[in-house]
Each structure stands twice: as structure tokens, then as C-alpha cells.
C-alpha positions in Angstrom: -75.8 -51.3 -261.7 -73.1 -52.1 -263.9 -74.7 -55.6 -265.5 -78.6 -54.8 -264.9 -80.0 -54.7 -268.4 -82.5 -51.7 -268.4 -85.9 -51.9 -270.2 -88.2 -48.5 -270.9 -91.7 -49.8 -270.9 -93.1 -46.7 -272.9 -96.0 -45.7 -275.4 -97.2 -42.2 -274.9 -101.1 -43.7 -275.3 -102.7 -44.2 -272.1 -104.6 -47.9 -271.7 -102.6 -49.7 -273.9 -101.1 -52.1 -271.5 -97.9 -50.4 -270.3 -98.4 -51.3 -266.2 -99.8 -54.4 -267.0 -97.1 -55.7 -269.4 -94.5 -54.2 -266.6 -95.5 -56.3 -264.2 -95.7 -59.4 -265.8 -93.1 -59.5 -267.8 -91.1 -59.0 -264.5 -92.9 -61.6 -262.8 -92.3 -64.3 -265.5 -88.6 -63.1 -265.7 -88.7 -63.1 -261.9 -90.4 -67.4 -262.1 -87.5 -68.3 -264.2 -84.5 -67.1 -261.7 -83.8 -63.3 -263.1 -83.8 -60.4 -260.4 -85.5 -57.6 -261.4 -86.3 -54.3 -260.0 -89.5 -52.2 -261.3 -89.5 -48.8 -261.0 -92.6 -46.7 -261.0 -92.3 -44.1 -262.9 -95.9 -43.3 -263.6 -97.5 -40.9 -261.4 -100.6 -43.0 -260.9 -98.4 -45.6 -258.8 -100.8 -48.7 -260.6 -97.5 -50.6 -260.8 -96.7 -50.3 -257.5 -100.7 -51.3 -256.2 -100.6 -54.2 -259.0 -97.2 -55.6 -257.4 -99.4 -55.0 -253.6 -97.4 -52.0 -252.5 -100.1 -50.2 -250.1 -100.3 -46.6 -250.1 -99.3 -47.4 -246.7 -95.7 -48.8 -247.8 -94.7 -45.6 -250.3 -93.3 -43.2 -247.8 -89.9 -43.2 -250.0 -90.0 -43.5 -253.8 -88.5 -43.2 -256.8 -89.4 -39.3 -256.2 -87.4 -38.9 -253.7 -84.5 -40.2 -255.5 -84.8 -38.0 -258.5 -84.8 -34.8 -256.1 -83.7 -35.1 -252.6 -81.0 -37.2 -253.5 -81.7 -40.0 -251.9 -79.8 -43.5 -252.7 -82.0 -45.3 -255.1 -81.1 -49.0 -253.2 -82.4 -47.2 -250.0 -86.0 -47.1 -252.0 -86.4 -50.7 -252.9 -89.2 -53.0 -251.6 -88.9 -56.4 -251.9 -92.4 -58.1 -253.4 -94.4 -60.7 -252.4 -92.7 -62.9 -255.6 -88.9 -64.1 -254.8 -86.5 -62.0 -257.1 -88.9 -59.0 -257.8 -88.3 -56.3 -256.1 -90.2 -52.3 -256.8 -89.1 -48.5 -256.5 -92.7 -46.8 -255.5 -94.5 -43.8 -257.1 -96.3 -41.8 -255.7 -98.8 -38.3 -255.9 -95.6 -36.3 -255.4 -94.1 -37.4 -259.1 -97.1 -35.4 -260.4 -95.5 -32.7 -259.9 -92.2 -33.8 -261.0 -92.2 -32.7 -265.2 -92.4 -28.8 -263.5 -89.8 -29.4 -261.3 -87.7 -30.7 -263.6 -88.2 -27.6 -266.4 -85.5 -26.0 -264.6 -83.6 -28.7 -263.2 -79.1 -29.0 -263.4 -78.7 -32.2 -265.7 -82.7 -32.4 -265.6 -82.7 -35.6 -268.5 -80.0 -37.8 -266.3 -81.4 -37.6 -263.1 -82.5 -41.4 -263.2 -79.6 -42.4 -264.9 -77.3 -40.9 -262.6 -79.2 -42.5 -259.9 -78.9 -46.2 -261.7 -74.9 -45.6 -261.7 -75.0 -44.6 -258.4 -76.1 -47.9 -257.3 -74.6 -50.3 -255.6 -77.3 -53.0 -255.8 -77.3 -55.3 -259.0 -80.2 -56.9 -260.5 -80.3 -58.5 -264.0 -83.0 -56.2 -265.3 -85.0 -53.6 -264.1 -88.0 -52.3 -265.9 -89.2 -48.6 -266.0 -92.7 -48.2 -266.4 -93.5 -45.2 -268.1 -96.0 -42.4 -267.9 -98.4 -41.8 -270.7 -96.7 -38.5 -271.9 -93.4 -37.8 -273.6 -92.2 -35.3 -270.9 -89.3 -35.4 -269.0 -90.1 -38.6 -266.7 -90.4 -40.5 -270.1 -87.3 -39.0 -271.1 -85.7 -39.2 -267.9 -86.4 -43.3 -268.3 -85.3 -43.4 -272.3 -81.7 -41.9 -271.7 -81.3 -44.4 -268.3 -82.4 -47.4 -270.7 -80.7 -49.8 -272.8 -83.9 -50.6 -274.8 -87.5 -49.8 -275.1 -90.5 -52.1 -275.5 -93.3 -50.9 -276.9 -97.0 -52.3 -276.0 -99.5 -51.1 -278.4 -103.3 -51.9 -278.4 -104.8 -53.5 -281.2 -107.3 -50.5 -282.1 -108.0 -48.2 -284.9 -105.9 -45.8 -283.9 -102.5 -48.0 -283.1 -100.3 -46.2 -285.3 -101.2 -42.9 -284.8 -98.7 -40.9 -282.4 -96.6 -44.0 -282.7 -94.2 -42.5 -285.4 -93.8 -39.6 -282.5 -92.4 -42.1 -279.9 -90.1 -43.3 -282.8 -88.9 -39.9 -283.6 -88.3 -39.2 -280.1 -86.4 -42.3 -279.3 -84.2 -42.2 -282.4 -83.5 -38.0 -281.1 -82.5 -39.0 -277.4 -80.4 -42.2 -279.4 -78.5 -39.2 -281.3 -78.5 -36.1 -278.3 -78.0 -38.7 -275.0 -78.3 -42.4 -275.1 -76.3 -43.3 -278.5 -77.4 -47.2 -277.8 -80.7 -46.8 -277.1 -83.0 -49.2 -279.0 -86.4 -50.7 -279.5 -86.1 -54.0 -278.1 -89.6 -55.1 -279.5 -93.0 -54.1 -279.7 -96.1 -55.9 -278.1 -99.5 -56.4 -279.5 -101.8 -56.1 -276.5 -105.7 -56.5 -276.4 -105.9 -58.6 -279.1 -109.5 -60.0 -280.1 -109.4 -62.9 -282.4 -112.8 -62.3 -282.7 -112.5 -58.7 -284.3 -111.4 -58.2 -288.0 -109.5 -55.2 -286.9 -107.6 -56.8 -284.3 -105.7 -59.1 -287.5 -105.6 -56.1 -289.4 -103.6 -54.0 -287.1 -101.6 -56.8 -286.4 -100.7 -57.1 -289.8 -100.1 -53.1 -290.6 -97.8 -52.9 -287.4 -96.0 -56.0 -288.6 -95.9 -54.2 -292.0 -94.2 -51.5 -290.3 -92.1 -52.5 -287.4 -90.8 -55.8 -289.2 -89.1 -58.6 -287.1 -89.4 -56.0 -284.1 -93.1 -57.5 -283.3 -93.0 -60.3 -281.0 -94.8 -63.5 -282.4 -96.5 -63.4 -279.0 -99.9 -61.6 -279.1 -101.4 -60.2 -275.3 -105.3 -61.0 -275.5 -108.0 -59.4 -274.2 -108.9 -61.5 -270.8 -111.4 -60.4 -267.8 -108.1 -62.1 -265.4 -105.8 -59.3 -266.8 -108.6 -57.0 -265.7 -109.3 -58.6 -262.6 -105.8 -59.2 -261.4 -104.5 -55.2 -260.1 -107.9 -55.3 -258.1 -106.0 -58.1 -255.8 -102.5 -56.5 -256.0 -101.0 -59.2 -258.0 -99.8 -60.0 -261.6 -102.0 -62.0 -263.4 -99.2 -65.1 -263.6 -100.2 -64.9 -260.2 -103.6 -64.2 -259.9 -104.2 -66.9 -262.8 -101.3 -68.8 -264.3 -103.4 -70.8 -266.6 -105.2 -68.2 -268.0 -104.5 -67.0 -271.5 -103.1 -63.9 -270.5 -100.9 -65.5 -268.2 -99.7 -67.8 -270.6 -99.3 -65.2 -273.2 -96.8 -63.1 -270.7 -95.1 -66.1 -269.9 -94.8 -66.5 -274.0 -93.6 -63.2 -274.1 -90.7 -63.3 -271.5 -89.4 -66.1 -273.1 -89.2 -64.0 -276.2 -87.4 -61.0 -274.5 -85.3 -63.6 -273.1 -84.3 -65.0 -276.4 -83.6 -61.5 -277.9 -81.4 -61.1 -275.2 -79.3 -63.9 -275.4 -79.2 -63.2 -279.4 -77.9 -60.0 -278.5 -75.0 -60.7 -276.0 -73.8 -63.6 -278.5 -73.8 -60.7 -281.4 
């Protein structure tokens, strides 16, 4: 995939918007003519039911490419949404952090598997497990950049210094340009005092890495994996539509900035 730009969707917090940001940011990068592959690379498979992959669909997967060496275009779907396609998970990747203990090359199995390929899509986007194992690193030394969703809760910052460390170590042991592309404020309550005051002390922190756009709490986020769809899809014109859309365009514009630089 020699001019796909790789994204790491990662935060090793569970429920802090990792699947849901996925799968609309490739949806709304999908809307405005980029192709882009998702790959599932969480164990629970809730991208691949969000983007209406049935249980039925997944007899190949992104496991299957990692250890029976199977070609990684063989295990793309096409969606329901022109340009998006998906690499499944599945209950097998469950198993896959043991397997991988004493694996040959065990931290470049996806990258080698991205090289390998002979299909070319101008981004695909790895949604992360909620764990800094070996899948998470598997997905951080096949990236180009991370982007980092984090909830706006008490407890925001903690462990997030962890991901950083770990980032800038696989940056300096195997992926010497990996970077954080941005982080994402998700969950956001305008109506909570805390919600503003995270926002500010991850701002604080992280700089000009924040995205302006904020993701807000918003029962059609919630609703939308129950019908198998993104929410642009479910409900364009609700706010957390609008706010993914927002945030694309963002992504977008970091990305242009970059291949200018």
C-alpha cells in the first residue's frame, strides 16, 4: 500500500470513543471521495457490526492474516458506503496477544501484511484494542500516525502519559516516523463544568495537537451501532454527525499541511 496513509485509532481506556470515532471518521472521509479501509483490530469486532458486517460475513479476518498468512486484500469487504471498505475481527483475535508472545517478527506482523499488499486505498484506519499489548503494538509500528480519542471525564489524563511513552518508545525501537496526528475530545457535555475543564487541561497539555472539534455526547451516537451504521448515516444532521464531519475535515487539513511541509 505504497500511498495509503495509515491512522492508529488508539487509547488504552475502554469507552472512550475509539470504534465510534473509527467509523465515522472513515465514513465522512469516505462522503468526500477518499477510499479507505478499516481494519478491526479489536477483539470485540464492534467496528465491524457498526459498519453491518454480520457475524455471518467474518469467516476471514484480519486474524487470519496476522497468522495463517493469508493476503490481507483477500480479507476486504466492501461496505454498504461507496469507498469504505473493512478487514473483520473476530473471537479468534482474542487469543491473538498469547499467540503472538512467541511469535518470529511478532511486532511487524500487520505491517508486513500492509506492504504485502497490492490494493491501494488513501487511508486505512486501525481500530485499536483497549490494551497496550501486542495487537496495539502490532497497529503503532504499521502506522504513520495515531489519533487519540479521549473522554471528557475525571480521569482523562490518567494512563494517557503511558500511551505517550509507549508511542514515543516504538517511534525510537520500530516506526522512527510515527506520530500523534491529533487528539479528540469525545463525550463532551456542555452542560458539565468538568467537561470545559478537561478540555482545557488536555489543551494545556497536548497543545495545538487537540482538534478544535469537540465529539458530544448524543443518544444517535448511541443508537447508531444498534442498526449497523455510522451515525453520518444513521443521522447526518445530528450533532454528532456534524461534529465527525467537523472532525474529518480537520484530519484532512492536517494532512494536506503535512504533504506541503
Amino acid at each position: 500500500m505504497s500511498r495509503s496513509r495509515v491512522l492508529a485509532i488508539a487509547n488504552q481506556k475502554g469507552g472512550v470513543g475509539k470504534t465510534t470515532t473509527t467509523i465515522n471518521l472513515a465514513t465522512a472521509l469516505a462522503a468526500v471521495g477518499k477510499t479507505v479501509l478499516v481494519i478491526d483490530f479489536d477483539p470485540q469486532g464492534n467496528a465491524s457490526t457498526g459498519l453491518g458486517i454480520s457475524s455471518a460475513k467474518r469467516d476471514i479476518g484480519i486474524y487470519d492474516v496476522l497468522f495463517d498468512d493469508l493476503e490481507l486484500d483477500r480479507a476486504v469487504i466492501p461496505t454498504a458506503i461507496p469507498n469504505l471498505a473493512v478487514i473483520t475481527s473476530s473471537v479468534e483475535l482474542s487469543g491473538a496477544e498469547v499467540e503472538l508472545v512467541g511469535a518470529e517478527n511478532r511486532e511487524f506482523r500487520l505491517r508486513k501484511a500492509l506492504d504485502a499488499s497490492r490494493m491501494n486505498f488513501d487511508y486505512v484506519l486501525i481500530d485499536c484494542p483497549p490494551a497496550l499489548g501486542l495487537l496495539t503494538l502490532n497497529a503503532l509500528v504499521a502506522a504513520d500516525a495515531v489519533l487519540v480519542p479521549l473522554q471528557c471525564e475525571f480521569y482523562a489524563l490518567e494512563g494517557l502519559s503511558h500511551l505517550v511513552r509507549t508511542i514515543e518508545r516504538v517511534k525510537r525501537t520500530f516506526n522512527p516516523t510515527l506520530d500523534i496526528q491529533g487528539v479528540v475530545l469525545t463525550m463532551f457535555d456542555k452542560r458539565n463544568n468538568l467537561s470545559d475543564s478537561v478540555a482545557a487541561d488536555v489543551r494545556g497539555f497536548f497543545g495545538d495537537k487537540v482538534y478544535d472539534t469537540v465529539i458530544p455526547r448524543n443518544v444517535k451516537i448511541s443508537e447508531a451501532p444498534s442498526h449497523g451504521k455510522p451515525v453520518i448515516i444513521y443521522d447526518m444532521r445530528c450533532p454528532g454527525s456534524q461534529a465527525y464531519i467537523l472532525l474529518a475535515g480537520e484530519v484532512l487539513k492536517r494532512e494536506n499541511k503535512r504533504m506541503v511541509a
